[in-house]
C-alpha positions in Angstrom: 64.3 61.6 140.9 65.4 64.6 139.2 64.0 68.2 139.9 63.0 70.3 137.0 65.2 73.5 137.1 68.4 75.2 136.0 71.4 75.0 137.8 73.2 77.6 139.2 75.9 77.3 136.5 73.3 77.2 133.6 71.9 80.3 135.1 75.6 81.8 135.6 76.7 80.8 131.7 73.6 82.6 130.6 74.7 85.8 132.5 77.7 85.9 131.2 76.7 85.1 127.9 74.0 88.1 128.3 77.1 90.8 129.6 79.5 90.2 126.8 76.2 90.9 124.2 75.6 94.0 125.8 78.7 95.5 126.0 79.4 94.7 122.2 76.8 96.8 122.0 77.9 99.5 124.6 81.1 99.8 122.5 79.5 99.6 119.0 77.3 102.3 119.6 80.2 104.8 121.1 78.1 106.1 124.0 81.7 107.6 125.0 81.7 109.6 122.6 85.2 109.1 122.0 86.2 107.9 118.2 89.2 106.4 118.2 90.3 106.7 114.4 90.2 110.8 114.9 92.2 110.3 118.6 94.4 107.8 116.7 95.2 110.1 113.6 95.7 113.6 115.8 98.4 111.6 117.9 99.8 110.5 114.9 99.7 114.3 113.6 101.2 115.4 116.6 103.6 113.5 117.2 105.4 114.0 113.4 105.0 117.5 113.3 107.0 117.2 116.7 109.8 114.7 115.8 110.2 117.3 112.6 110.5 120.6 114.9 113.9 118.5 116.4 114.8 117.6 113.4 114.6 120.7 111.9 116.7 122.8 114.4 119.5 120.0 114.2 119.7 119.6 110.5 119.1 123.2 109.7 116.6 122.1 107.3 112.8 123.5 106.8 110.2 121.0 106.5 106.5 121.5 105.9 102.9 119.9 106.1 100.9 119.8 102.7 97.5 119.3 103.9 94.6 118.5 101.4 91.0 117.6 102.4 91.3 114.2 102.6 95.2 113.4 103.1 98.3 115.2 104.3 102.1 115.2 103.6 105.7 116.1 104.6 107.4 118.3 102.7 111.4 119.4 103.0 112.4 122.8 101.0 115.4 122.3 98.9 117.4 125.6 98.7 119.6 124.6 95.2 115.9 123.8 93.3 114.1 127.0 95.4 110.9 124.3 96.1 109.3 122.0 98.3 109.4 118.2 97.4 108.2 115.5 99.2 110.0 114.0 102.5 109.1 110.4 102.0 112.2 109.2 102.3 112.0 107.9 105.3 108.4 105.7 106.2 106.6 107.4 108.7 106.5 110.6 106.9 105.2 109.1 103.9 102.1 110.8 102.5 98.8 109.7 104.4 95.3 109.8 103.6 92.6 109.9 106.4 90.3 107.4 107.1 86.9 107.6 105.2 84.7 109.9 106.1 87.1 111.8 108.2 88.5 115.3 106.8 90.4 118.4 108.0 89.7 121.5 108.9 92.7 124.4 109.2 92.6 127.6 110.8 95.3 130.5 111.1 95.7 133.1 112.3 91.7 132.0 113.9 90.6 132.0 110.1 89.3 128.6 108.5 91.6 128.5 105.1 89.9 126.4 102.1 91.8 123.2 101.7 92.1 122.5 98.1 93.1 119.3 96.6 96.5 118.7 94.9 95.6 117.8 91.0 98.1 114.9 90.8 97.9 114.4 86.9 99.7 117.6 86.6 103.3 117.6 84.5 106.3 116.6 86.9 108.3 119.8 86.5 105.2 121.8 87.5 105.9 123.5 91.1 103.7 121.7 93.5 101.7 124.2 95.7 103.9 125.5 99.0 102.9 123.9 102.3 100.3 125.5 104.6 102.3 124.7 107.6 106.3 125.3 107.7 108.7 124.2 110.2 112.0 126.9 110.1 115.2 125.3 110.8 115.5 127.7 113.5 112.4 125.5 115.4 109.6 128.5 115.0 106.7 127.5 113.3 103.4 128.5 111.5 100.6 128.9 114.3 97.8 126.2 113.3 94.6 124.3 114.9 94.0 121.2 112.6 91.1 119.8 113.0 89.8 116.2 112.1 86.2 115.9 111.4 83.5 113.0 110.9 81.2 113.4 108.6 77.1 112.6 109.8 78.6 113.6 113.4 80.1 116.0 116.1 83.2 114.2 116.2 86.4 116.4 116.1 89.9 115.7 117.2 92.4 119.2 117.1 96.2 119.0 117.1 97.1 122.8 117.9 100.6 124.4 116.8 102.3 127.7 118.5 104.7 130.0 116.5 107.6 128.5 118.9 107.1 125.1 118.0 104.9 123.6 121.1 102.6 121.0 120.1 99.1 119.9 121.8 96.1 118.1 120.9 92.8 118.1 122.2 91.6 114.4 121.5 87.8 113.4 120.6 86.4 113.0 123.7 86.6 116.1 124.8 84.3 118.5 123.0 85.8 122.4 122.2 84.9 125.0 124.4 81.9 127.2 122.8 82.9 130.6 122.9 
């Protein structure tokens, strides 16, 4: 005769079944506090605005970062033309936009500047605004703190520049320092 019951692997498959729900949910909700797009994005930031310091003091060249609300690009200054064109040549420095509902903020000198959009649909010979950020061939660079922000929340990820080229980023989950 059989006794009425679950088994102990019943009891364990339902466990199991029970922990997996729950931390689905754990990581949907983002008790962390961590976003991952923002931390994913900076890194991304920081680690092209770095490879172009190098390249810039060993090809004597001076590239830039166009930054809009919404998207960013490379730029390289071409002394025979006296402007800026775009440095998409090459893949990775291709021109980005951010994820939705994620947007920059810049600050120099500790001021916020107004990020403006770039009206595409203007003529091709007119002279495409100068970058916010420039890289010297010489490796110096504009002092910046970019942050990336998500909208409906307190989420922020910074990438930080120094006049001398050193690069750090302060990633989502840790919130800035109130002063």
């Amino acid at each position: 005769m059989r006794s009425k019951g679950f088994t102990l692997v019943e009891i364990l498959v339902v466990v199991v079944i029970i922990a997996i729900v729950i931390s689905l949910a754990v990581l949907s909700i983002g008790t962390t506090g961590r976003d991952s797009q923002l931390d994913e994005e900076s890194r991304r930031i920081e680690g092209l605005v770095g490879l172009l310091h190098e390249r810039a003091l060993l090809e004597g060249r001076d590239f830039g970062l166009r930054i809009e609300p919404t998207a960013y690009e490379f730029v390289v200054y071409e002394p025979r033309r006296d402007r800026w064109l775009a440095f998409d040549q090459e893949h990775e420095f291709r021109r980005r936009n951010l994820p939705k509902g994620v947007s920059f903020q810049l600050q120099l000198d500790s001021q916020i500047v107004v990020i403006k959009a770039i009206d595409r649909k203007l003529a091709s010979n007119a002279v495409p605004p100068t970058p916010q950020l420039a890289i010297a061939a010489s490796g110096e660079g504009t002092p910046f703190r970019l942050t990336l922000l998500r909208e409906g929340t307190n989420a922020r990820a910074s990438v930080d520049g120094d006049a001398l080229g050193k690069i750090t980023r302060i990633s989502s989950d840790h919130p800035e320092k109130q002063t």
